[in-house]
PDB file with SEQRES, HELIX, SHEET and CRYST1 records, atoms N, CA, C and O in Angstrom:
SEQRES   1 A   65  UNK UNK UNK UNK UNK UNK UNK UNK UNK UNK UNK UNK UNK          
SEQRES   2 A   65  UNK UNK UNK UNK UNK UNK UNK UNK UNK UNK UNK UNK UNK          
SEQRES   3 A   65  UNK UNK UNK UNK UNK UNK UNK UNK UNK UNK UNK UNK UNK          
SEQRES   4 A   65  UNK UNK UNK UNK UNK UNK UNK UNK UNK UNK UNK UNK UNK          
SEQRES   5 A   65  UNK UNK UNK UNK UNK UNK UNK UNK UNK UNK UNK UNK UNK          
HELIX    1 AA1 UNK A   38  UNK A   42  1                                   5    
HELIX    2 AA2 UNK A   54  UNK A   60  1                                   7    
SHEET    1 AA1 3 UNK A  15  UNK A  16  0                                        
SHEET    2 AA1 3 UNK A  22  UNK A  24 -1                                        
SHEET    3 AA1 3 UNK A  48  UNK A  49 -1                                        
CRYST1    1.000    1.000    1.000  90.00  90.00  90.00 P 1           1          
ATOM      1  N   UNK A   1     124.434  16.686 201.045  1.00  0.00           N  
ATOM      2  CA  UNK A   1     123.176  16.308 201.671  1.00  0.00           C  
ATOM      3  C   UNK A   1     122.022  16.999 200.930  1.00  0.00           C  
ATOM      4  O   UNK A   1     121.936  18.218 200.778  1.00  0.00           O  
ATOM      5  N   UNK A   2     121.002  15.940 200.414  1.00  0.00           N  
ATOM      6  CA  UNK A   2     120.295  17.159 199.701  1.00  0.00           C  
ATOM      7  C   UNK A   2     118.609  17.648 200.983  1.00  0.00           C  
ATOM      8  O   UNK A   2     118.218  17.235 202.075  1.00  0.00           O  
ATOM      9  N   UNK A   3     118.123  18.704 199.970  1.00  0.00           N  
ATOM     10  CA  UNK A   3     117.578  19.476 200.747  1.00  0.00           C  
ATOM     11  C   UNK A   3     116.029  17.881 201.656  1.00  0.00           C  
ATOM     12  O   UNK A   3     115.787  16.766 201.193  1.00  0.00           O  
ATOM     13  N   UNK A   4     115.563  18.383 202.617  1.00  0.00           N  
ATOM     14  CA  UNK A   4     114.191  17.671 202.795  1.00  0.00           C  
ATOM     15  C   UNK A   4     113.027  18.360 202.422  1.00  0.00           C  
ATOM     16  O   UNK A   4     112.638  19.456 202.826  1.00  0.00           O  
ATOM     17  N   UNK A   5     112.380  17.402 201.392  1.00  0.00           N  
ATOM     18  CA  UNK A   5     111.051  17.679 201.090  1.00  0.00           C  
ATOM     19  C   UNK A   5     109.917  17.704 202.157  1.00  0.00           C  
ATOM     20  O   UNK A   5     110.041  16.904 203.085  1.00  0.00           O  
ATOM     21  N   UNK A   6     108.854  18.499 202.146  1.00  0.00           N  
ATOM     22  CA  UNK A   6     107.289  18.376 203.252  1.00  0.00           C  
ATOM     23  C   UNK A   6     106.617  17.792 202.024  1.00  0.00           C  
ATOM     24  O   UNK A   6     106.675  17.995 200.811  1.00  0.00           O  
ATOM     25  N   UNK A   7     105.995  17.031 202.790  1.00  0.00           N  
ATOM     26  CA  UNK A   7     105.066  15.965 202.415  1.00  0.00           C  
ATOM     27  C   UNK A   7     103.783  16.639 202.106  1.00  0.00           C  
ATOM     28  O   UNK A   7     103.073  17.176 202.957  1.00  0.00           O  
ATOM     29  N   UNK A   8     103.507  16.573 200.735  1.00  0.00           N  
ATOM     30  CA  UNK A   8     102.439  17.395 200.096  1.00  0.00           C  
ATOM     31  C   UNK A   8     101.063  17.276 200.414  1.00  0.00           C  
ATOM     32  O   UNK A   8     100.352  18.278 200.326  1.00  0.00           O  
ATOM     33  N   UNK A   9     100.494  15.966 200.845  1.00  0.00           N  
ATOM     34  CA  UNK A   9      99.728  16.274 201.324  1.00  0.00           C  
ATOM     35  C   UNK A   9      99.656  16.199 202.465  1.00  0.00           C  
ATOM     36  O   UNK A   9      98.516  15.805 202.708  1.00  0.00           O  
ATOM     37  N   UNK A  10     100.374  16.386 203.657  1.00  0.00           N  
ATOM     38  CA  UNK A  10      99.895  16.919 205.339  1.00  0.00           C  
ATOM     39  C   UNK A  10     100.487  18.515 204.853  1.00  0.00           C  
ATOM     40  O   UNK A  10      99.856  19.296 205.565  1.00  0.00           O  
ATOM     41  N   UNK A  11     101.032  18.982 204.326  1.00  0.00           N  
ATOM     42  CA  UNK A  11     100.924  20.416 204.376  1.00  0.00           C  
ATOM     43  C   UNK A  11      99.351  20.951 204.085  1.00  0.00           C  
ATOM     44  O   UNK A  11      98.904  21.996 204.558  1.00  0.00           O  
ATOM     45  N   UNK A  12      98.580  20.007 203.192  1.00  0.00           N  
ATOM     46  CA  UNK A  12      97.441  20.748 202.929  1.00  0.00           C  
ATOM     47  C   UNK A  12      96.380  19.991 203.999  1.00  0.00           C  
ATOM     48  O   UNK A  12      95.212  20.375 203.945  1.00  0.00           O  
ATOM     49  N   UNK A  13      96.712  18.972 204.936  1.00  0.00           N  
ATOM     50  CA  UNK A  13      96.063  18.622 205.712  1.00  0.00           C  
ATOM     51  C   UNK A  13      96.192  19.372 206.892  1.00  0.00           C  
ATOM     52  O   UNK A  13      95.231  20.054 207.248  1.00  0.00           O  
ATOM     53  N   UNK A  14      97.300  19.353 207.603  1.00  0.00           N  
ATOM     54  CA  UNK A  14      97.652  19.925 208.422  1.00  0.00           C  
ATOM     55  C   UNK A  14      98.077  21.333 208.912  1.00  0.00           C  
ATOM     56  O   UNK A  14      98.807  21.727 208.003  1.00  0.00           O  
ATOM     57  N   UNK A  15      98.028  22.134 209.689  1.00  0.00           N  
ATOM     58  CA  UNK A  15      98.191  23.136 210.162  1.00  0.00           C  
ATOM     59  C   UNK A  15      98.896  23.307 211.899  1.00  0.00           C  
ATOM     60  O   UNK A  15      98.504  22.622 212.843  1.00  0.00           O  
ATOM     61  N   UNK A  16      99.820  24.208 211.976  1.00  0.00           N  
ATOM     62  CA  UNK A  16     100.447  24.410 213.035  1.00  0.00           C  
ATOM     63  C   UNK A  16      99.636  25.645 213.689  1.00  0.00           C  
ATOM     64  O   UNK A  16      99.181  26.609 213.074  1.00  0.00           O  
ATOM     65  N   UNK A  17      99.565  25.419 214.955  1.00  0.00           N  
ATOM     66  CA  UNK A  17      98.953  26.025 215.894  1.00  0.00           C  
ATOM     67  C   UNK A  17      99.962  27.316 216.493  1.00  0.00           C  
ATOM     68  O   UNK A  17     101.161  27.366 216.218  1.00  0.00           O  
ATOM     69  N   UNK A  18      99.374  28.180 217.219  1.00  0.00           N  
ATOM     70  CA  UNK A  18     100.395  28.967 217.736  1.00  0.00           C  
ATOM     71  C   UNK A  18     101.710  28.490 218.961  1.00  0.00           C  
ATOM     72  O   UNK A  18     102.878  28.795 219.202  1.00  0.00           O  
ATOM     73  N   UNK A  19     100.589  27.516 219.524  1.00  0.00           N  
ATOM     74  CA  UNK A  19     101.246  26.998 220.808  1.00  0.00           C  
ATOM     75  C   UNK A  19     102.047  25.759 220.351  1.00  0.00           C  
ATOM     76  O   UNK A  19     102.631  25.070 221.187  1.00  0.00           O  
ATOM     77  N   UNK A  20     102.093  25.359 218.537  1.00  0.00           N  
ATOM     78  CA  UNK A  20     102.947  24.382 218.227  1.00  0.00           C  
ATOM     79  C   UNK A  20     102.351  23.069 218.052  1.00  0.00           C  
ATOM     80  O   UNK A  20     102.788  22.135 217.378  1.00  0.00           O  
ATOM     81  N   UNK A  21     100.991  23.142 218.950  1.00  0.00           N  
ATOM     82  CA  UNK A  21     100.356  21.569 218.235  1.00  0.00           C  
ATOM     83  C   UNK A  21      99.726  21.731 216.806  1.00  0.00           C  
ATOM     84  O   UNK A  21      99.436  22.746 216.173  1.00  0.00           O  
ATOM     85  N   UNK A  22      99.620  20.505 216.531  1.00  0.00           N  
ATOM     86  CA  UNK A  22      98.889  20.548 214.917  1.00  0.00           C  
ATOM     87  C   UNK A  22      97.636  20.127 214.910  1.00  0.00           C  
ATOM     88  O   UNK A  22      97.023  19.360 215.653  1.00  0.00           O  
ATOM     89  N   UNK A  23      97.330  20.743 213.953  1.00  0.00           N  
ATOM     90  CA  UNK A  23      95.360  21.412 213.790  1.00  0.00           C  
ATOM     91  C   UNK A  23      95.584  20.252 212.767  1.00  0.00           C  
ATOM     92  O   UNK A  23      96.583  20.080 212.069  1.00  0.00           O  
ATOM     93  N   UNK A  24      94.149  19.286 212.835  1.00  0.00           N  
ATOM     94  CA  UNK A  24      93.839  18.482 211.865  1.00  0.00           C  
ATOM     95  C   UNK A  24      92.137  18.611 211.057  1.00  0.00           C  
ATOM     96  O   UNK A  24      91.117  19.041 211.596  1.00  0.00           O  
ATOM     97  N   UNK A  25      92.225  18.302 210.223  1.00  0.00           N  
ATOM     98  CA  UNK A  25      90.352  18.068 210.248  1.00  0.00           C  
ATOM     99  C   UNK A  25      89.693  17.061 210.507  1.00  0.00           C  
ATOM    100  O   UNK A  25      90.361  16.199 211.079  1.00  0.00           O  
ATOM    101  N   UNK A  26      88.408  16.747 210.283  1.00  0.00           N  
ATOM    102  CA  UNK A  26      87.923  15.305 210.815  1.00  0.00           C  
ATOM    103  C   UNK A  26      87.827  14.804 209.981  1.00  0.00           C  
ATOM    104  O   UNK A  26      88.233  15.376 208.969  1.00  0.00           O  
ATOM    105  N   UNK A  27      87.233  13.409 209.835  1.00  0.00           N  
ATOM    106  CA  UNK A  27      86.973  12.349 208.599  1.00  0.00           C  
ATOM    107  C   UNK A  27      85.859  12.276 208.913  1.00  0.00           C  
ATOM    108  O   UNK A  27      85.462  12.668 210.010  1.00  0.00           O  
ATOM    109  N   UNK A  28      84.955  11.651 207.836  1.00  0.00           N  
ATOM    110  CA  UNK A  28      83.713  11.543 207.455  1.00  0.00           C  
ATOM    111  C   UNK A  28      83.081  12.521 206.963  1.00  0.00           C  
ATOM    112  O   UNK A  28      81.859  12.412 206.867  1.00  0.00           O  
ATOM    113  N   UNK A  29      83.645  13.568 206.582  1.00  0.00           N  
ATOM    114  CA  UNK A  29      82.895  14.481 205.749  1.00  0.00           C  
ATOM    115  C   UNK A  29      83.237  14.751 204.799  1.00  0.00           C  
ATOM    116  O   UNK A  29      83.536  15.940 204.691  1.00  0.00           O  
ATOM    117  N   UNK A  30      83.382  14.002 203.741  1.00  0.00           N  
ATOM    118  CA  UNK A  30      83.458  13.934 202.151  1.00  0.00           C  
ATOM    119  C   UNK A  30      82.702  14.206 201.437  1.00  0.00           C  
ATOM    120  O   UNK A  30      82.561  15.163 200.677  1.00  0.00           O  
ATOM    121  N   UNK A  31      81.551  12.405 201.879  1.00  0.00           N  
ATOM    122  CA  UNK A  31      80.745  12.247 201.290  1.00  0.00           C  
ATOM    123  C   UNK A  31      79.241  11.606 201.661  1.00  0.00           C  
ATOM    124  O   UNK A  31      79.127  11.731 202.881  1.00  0.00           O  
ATOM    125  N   UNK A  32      78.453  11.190 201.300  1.00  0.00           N  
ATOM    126  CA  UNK A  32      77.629  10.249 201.843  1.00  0.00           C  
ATOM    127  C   UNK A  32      76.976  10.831 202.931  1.00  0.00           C  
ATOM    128  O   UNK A  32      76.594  10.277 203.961  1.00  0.00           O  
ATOM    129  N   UNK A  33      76.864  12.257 202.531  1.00  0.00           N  
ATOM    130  CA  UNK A  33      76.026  12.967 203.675  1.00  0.00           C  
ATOM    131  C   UNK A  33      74.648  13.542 203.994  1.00  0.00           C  
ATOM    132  O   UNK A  33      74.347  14.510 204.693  1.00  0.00           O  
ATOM    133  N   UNK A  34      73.548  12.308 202.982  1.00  0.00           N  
ATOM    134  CA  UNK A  34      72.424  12.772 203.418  1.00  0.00           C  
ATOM    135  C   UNK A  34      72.155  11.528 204.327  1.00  0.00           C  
ATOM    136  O   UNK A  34      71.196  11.642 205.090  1.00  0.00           O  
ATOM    137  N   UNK A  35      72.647  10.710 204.350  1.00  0.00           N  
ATOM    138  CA  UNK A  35      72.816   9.556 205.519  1.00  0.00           C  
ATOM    139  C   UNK A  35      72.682   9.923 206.986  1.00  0.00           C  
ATOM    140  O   UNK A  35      71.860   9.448 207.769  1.00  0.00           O  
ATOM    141  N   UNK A  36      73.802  11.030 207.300  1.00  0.00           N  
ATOM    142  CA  UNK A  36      74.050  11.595 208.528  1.00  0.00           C  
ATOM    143  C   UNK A  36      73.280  12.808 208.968  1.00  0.00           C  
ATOM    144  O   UNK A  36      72.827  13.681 208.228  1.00  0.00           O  
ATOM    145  N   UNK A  37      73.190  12.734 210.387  1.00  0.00           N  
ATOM    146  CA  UNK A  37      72.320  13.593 210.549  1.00  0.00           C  
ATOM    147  C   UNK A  37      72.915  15.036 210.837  1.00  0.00           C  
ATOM    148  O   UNK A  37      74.121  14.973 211.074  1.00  0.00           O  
ATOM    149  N   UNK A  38      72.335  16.455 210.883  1.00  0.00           N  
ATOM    150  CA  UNK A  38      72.733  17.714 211.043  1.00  0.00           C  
ATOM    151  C   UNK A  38      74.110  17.827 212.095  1.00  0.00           C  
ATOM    152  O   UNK A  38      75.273  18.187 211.910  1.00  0.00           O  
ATOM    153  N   UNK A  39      73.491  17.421 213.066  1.00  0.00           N  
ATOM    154  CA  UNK A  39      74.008  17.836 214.554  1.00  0.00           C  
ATOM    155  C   UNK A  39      75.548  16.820 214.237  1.00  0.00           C  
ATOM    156  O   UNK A  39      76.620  17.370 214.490  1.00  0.00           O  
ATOM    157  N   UNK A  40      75.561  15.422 213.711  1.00  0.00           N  
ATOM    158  CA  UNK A  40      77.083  14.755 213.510  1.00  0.00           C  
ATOM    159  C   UNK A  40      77.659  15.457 212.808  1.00  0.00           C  
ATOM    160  O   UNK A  40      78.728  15.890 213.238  1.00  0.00           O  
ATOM    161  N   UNK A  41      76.999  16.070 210.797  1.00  0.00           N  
ATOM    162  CA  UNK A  41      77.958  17.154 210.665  1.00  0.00           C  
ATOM    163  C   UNK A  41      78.506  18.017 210.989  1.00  0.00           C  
ATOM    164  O   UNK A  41      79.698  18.131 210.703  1.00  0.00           O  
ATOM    165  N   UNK A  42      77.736  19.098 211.825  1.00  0.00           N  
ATOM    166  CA  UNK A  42      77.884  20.000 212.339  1.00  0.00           C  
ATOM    167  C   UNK A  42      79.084  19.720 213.375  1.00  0.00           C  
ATOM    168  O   UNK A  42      79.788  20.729 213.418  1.00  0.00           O  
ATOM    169  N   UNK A  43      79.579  18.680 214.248  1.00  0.00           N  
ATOM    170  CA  UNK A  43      80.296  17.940 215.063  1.00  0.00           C  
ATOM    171  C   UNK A  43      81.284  17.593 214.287  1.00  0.00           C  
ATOM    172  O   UNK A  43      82.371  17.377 214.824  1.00  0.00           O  
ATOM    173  N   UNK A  44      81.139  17.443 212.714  1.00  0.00           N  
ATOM    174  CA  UNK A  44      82.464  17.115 211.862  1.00  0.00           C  
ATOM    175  C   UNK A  44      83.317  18.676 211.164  1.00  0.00           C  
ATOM    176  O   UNK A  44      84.345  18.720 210.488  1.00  0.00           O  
ATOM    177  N   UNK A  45      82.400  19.865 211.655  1.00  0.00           N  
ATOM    178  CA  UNK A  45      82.999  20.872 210.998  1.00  0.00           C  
ATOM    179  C   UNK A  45      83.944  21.244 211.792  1.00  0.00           C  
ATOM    180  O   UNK A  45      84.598  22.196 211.365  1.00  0.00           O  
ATOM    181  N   UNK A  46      84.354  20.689 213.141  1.00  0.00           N  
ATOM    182  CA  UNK A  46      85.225  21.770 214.406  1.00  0.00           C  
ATOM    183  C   UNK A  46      86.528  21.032 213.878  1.00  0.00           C  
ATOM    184  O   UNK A  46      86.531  19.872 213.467  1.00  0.00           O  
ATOM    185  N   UNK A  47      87.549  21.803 213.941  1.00  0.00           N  
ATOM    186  CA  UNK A  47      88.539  21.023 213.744  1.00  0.00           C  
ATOM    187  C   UNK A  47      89.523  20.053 215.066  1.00  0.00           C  
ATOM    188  O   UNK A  47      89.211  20.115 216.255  1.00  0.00           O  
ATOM    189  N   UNK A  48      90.175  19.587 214.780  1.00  0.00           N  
ATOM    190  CA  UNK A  48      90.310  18.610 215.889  1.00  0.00           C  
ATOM    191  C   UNK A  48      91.834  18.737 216.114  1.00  0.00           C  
ATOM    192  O   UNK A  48      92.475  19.126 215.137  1.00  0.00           O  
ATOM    193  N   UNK A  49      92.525  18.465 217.274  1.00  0.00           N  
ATOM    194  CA  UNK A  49      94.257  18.069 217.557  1.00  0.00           C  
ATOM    195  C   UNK A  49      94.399  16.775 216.827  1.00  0.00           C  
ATOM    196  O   UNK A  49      93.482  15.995 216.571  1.00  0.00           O  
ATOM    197  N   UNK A  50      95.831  16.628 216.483  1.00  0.00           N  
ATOM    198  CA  UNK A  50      96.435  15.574 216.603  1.00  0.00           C  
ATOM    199  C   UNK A  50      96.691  14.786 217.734  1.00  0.00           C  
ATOM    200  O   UNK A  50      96.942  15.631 218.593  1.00  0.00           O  
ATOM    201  N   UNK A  51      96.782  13.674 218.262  1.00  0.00           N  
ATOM    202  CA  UNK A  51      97.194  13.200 219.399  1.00  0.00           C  
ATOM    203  C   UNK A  51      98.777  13.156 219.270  1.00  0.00           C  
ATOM    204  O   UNK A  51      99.491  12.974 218.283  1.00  0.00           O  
ATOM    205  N   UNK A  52      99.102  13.402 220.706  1.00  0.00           N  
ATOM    206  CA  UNK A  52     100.454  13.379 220.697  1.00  0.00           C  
ATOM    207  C   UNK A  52     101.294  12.225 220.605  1.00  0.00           C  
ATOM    208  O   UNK A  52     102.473  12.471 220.859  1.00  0.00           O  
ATOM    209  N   UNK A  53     101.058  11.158 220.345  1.00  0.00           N  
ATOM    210  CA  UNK A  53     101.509  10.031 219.871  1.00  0.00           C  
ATOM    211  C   UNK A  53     101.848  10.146 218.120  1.00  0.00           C  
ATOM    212  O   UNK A  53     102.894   9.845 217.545  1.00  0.00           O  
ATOM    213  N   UNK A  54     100.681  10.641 217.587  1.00  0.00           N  
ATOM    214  CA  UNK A  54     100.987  10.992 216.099  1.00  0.00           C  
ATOM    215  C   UNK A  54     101.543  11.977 215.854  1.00  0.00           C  
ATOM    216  O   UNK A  54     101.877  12.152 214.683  1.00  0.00           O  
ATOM    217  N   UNK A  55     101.863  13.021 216.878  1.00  0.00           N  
ATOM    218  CA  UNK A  55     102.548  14.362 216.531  1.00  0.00           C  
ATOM    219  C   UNK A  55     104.206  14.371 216.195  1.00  0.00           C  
ATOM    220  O   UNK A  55     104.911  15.295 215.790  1.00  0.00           O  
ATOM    221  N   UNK A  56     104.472  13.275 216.453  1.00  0.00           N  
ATOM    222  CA  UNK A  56     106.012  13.602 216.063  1.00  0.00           C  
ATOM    223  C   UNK A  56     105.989  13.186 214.405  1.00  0.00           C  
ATOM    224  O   UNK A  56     106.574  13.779 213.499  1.00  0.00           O  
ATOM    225  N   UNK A  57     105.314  12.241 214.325  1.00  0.00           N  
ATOM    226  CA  UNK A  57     105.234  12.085 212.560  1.00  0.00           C  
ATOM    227  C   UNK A  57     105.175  12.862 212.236  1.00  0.00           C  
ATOM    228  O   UNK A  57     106.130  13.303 211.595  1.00  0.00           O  
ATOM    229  N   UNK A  58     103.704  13.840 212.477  1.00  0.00           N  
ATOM    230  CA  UNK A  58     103.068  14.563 211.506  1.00  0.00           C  
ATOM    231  C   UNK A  58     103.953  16.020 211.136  1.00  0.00           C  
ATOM    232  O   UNK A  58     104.016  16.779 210.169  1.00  0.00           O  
ATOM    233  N   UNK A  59     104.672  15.922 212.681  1.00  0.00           N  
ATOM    234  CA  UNK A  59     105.708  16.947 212.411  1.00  0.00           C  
ATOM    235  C   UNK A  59     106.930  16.938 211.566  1.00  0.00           C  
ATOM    236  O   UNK A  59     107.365  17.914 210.955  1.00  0.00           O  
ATOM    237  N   UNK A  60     107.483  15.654 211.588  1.00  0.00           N  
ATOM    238  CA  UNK A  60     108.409  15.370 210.769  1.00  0.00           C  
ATOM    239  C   UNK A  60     107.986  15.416 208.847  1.00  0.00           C  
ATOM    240  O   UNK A  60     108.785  15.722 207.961  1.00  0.00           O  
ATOM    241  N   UNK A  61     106.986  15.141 208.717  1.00  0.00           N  
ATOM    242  CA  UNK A  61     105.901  15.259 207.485  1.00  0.00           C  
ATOM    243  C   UNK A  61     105.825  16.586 206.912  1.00  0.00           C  
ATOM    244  O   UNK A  61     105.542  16.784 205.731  1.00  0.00           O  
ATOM    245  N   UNK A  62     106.109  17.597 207.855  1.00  0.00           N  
ATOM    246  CA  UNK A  62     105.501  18.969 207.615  1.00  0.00           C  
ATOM    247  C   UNK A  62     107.408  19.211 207.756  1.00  0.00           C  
ATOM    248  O   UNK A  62     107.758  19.837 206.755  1.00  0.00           O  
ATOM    249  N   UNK A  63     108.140  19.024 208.304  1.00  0.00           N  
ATOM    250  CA  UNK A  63     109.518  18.976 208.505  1.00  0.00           C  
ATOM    251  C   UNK A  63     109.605  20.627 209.202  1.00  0.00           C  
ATOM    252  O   UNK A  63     109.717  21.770 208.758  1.00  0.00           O  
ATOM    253  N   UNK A  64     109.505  20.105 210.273  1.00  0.00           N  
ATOM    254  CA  UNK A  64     109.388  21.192 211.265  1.00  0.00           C  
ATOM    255  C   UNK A  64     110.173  20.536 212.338  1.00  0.00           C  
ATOM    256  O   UNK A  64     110.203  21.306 213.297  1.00  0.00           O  
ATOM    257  N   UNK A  65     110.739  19.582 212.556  1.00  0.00           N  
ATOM    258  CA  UNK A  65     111.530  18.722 213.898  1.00  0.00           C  
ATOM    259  C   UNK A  65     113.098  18.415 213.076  1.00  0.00           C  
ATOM    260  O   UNK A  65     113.996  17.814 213.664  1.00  0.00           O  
TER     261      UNK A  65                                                      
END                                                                             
């Protein structure tokens, strides 16, 4: 059986929490940001949960399940 790989990029997306959920970041902050105003970036810097519907993927991705 060979070994399982983590999926290279949700390791650098993702992060495990203490309590086990996964820490994500937001989208829309790439690029294209003199468009948007302060207060939406500022609203794009907090980081956000996964929903638990996507959490079993993202876990399996990170190969933690």
């Amino acid at each position: 059986m060979p070994k399982i790989k983590t999926h290279s990029r949700a390791k650098k997306t993702f992060r495990v929490t203490g309590t086990g959920k996964i820490r994500r970041y937001k989208a829309f902050k790439s690029h294209l940001l003199t468009k948007k105003s302060k207060s939406r970036k500022r609203g794009l810097r907090i980081h956000g949960l996964v929903h638990p519907t996507n959490a079993k993927l993202v876990k399996r991705m990170l190969v933690m399940a």
